[in-house]
C-alpha positions in Angstrom: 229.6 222.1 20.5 231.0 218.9 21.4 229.9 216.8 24.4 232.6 217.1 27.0 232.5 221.0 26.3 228.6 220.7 27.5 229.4 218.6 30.3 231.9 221.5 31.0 228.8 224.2 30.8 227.1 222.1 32.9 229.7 221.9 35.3 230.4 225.4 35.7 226.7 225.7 35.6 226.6 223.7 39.0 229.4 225.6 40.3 228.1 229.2 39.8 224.6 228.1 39.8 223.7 230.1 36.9 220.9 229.7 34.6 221.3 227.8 31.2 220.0 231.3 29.5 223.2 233.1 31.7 225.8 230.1 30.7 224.5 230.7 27.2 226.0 234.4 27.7 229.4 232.8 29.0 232.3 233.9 27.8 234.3 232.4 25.2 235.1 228.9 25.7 239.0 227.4 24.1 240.3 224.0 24.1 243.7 223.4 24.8 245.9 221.9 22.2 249.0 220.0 23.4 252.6 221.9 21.7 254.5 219.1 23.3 254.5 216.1 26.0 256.8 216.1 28.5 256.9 212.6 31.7 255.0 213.5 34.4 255.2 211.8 37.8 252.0 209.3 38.1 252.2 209.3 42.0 252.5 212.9 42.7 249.6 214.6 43.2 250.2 218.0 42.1 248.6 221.0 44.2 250.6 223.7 42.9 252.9 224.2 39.3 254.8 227.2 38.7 258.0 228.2 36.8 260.6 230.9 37.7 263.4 232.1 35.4 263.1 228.7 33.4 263.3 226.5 36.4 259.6 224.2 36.9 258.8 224.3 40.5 256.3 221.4 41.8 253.8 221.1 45.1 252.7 217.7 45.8 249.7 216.7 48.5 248.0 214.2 50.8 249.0 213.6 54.4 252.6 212.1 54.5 253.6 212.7 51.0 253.5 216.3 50.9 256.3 218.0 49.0 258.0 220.7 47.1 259.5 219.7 44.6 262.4 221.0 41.5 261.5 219.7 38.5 263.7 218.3 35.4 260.8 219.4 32.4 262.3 217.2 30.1 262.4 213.9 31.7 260.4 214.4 34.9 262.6 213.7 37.1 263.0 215.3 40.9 266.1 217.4 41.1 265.7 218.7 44.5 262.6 217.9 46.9 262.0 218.9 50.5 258.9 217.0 52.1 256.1 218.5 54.2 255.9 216.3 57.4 252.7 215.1 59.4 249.8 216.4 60.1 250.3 219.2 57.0 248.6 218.3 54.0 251.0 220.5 51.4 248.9 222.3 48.4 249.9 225.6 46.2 253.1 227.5 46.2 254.7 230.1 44.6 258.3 232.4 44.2 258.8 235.9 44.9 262.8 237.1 45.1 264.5 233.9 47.0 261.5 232.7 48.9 259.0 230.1 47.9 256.0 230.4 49.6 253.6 227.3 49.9 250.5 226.7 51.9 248.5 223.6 53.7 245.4 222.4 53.2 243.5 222.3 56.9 246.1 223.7 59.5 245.9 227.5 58.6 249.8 227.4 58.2 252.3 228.4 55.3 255.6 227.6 55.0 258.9 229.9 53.4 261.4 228.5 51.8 264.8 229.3 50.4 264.2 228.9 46.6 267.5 227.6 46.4 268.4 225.2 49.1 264.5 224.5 49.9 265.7 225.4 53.2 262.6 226.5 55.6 263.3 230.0 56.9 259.9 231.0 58.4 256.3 230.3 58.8 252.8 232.4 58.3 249.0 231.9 59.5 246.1 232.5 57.8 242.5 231.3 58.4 240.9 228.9 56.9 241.9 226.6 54.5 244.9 226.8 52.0 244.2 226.0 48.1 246.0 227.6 45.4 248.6 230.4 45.6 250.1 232.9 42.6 251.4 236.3 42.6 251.2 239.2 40.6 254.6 240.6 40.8 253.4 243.1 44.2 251.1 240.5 46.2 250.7 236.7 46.9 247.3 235.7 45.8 245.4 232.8 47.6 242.6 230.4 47.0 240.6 228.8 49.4 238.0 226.6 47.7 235.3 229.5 47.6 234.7 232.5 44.8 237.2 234.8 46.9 240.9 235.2 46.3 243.1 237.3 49.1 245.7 239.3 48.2 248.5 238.7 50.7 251.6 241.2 51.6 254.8 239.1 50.9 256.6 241.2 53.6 253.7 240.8 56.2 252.1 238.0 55.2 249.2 240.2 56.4 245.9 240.0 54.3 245.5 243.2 52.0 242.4 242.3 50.2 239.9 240.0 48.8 238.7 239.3 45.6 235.4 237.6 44.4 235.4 236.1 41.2 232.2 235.8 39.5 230.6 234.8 35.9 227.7 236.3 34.4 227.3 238.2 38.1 227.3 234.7 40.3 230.2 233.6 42.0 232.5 231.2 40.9 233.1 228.1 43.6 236.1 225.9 44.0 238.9 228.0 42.5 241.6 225.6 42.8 245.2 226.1 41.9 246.1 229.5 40.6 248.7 231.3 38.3 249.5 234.7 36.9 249.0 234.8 33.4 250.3 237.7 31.5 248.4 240.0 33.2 245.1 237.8 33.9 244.5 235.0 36.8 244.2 231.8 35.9 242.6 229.6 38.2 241.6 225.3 37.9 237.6 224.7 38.9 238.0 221.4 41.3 236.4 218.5 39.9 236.2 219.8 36.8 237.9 220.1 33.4 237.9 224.0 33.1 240.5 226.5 33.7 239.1 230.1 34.5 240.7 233.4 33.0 240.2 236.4 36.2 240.5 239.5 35.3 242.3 240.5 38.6 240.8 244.4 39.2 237.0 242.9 38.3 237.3 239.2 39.5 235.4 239.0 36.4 235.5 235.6 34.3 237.2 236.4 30.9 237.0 233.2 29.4 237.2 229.3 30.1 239.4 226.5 28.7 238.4 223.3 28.8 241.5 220.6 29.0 238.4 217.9 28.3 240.5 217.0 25.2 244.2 216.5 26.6 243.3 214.6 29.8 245.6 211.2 29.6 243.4 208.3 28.6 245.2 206.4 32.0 243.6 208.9 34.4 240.2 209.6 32.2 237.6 209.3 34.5 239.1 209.1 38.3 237.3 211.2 40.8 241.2 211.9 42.1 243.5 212.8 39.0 241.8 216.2 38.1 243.3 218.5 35.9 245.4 220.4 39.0 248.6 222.7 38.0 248.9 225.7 35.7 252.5 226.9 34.5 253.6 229.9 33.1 257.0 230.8 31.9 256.7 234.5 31.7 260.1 234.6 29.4 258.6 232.7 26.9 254.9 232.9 26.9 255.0 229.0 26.7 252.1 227.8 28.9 251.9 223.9 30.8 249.5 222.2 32.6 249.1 219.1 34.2 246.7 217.0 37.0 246.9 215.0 40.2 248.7 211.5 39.0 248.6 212.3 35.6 251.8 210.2 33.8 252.4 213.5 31.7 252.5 217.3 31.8 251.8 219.4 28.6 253.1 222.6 26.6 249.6 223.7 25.5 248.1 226.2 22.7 244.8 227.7 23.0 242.3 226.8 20.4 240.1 229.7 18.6 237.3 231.0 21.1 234.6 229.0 20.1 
């Protein structure tokens, strides 16, 4: 097992505060591999990552350079942006139909937008704070920085449900961004190299990936440019991934379970 994969352990550990003998029982553990590289803004510092019907959709944060954001994949460039004024600090977002969905940090306030003109066309409340958003085809799913996700109505906005993820039986802290997987919810740990797979009927941990191995050497290190931003294009299967002011974004491939 190499180092960075223990420091991981250990991390999650801290997170879930588990025993060594139940992290021993953790499920299998995958490295990502990078497929291809692809120029990443290095000042945007990427809350939310998502793709719908091949187009790469972006959320940027911090206090008066909140965005959403069209992405070009291939050269990085911003096609279309809309910012998020002061006070909101912007964070995850996702698509259902011809809305975009995307939530703040602090203010208890989500914003809807037009997925095609980025035109705001309404507003929704929620308590507490705003992390990570995803959906699985029927609900919006939302992280807050604790072990529980809630399952939002997109008609509503009202909260159908909670989830609490957990490992080994303990629950899992600091889910971070999210995104629906084929079938599974995949979720960044904050502050920390891993990826967690949900199963979303359980909140069961199915297994971790640790992006230890892909982090640029230019951002290795910083307490701020964390892994952050999970991509899936469901009509390929190709997965990306990327962190707060990282200079690239990656195609990955999972590694054997170790």
């Amino acid at each position: 097992m190499s180092t960075r994969v223990l420091l991981a352990c250990f991390s999650l550990a801290a997170l879930t505060y588990l025993p060594a003998q139940a992290m021993a029982q953790a499920p299998a553990r995958q490295n990502a591999q990078i497929v291809a590289e692809y120029p990443h803004d290095a000042d945007a510092f990427t809350q939310g990552l998502f793709i719908h019907e091949g187009d790469l959709f972006e959320t940027t944060g911090r206090v008066g350079t909140s965005s959403l954001r069209r992405v070009n994949l291939a050269n990085g460039e911003v096609a279309q942006s809309v910012s998020i004024d002061p006070p909101y600090f912007g964070e995850g977002a996702t698509q259902i139909g011809d809305r975009i969905f995307m939530l703040t940090w602090r203010r208890e306030t989500g914003f809807i937008f037009d997925a095609d003109t980025f035109e705001p066309i309404g507003e929704f409340s929620y308590p507490g704070e705003g992390w990570g958003l995803t959906h699985d085809g029927n609900s919006l799913i939302l992280s807050d920085g604790t072990a529980e996700l809630r399952r939002l109505d997109p008609e509503t906005l009202e909260e159908t449900g909670r989830l609490t993820v957990r490992l080994g039986g303990r629950p899992v802290r600091r889910l971070n961004e999210l995104e629906w997987v084929d079938g599974e919810i995949w979720a960044n740990i904050w502050q920390s190299d891993l990826i967690v797979r949900i199963d979303p009927e359980s909140g069961n941990v199915t297994g971790l990936i640790d992006l230890g191995d892909i982090i640029p050497e230019a951002v290795a290190g910083s307490l701020d440019a964390v892994p952050n931003g999970i991509a899936w294009n469901a009509q390929t299967g190709q997965v990306y991934v990327t962190g707060k002011l990282w200079p690239a974004l990656y195609e990955i491939s999972l590694s054997p379970p170790d």
